[in-house]
C-alpha positions as CSV (number, residue, x, y, z in Angstrom):
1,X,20.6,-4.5,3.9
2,X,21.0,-6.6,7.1
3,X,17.2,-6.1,7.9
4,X,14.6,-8.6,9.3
5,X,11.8,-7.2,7.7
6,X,9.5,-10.0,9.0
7,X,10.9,-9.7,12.2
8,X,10.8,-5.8,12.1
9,X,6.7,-6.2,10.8
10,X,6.4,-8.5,13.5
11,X,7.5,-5.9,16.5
12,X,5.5,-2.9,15.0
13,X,2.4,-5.0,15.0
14,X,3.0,-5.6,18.7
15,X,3.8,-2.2,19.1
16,X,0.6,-1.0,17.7
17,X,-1.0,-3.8,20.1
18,X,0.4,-2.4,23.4
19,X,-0.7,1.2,22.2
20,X,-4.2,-0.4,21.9
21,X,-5.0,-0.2,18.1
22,X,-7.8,-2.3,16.8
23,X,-7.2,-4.9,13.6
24,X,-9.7,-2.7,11.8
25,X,-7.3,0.5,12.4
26,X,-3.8,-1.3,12.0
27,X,-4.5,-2.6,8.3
28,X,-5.7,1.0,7.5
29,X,-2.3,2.3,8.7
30,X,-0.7,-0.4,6.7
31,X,-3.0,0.4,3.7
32,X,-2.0,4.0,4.0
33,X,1.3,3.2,4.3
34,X,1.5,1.2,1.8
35,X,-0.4,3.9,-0.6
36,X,2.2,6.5,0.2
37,X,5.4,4.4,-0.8
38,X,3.4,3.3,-4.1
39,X,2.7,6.9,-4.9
40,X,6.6,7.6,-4.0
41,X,7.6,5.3,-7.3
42,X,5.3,6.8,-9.6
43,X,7.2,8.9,-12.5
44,X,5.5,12.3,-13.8
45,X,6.2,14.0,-17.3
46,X,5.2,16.9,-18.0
47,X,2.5,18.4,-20.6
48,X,2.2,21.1,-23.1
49,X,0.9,23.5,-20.5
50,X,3.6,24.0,-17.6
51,X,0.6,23.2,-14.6
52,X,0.3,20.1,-16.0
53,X,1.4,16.6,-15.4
54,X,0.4,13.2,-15.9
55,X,1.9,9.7,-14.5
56,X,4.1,8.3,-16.6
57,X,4.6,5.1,-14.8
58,X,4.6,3.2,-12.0
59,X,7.0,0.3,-10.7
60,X,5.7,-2.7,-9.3
């Protein structure tokens, strides 16, 4: 896809330096981030009652 993503991971880290985020708070964003593009590849199916779903799988 043409992108850097090294380079791209480098400037957001400086990014959230200059806006004055601490270590601590920066790995929670990327651990939250991280979380939410995980739960974006999980697969649901449904069961018997309609309300109802459980994960089916998840990629790795």
């Amino acid at each position: 896809d043409g992108v850097d993503d090294a380079e791209e991971m480098r400037i957001t880290d400086e990014a959230f330096d200059t806006l004055g985020f601490t270590t601590e708070e920066k790995n929670s964003m990327y651990k939250c981030t991280a979380a939410i593009m995980h739960f974006g590849n999980s697969q649901w199916k449904q069961r018997p009652r309609e309300e109802q779903a459980e994960a089916e799988t998840t990629e790795d």
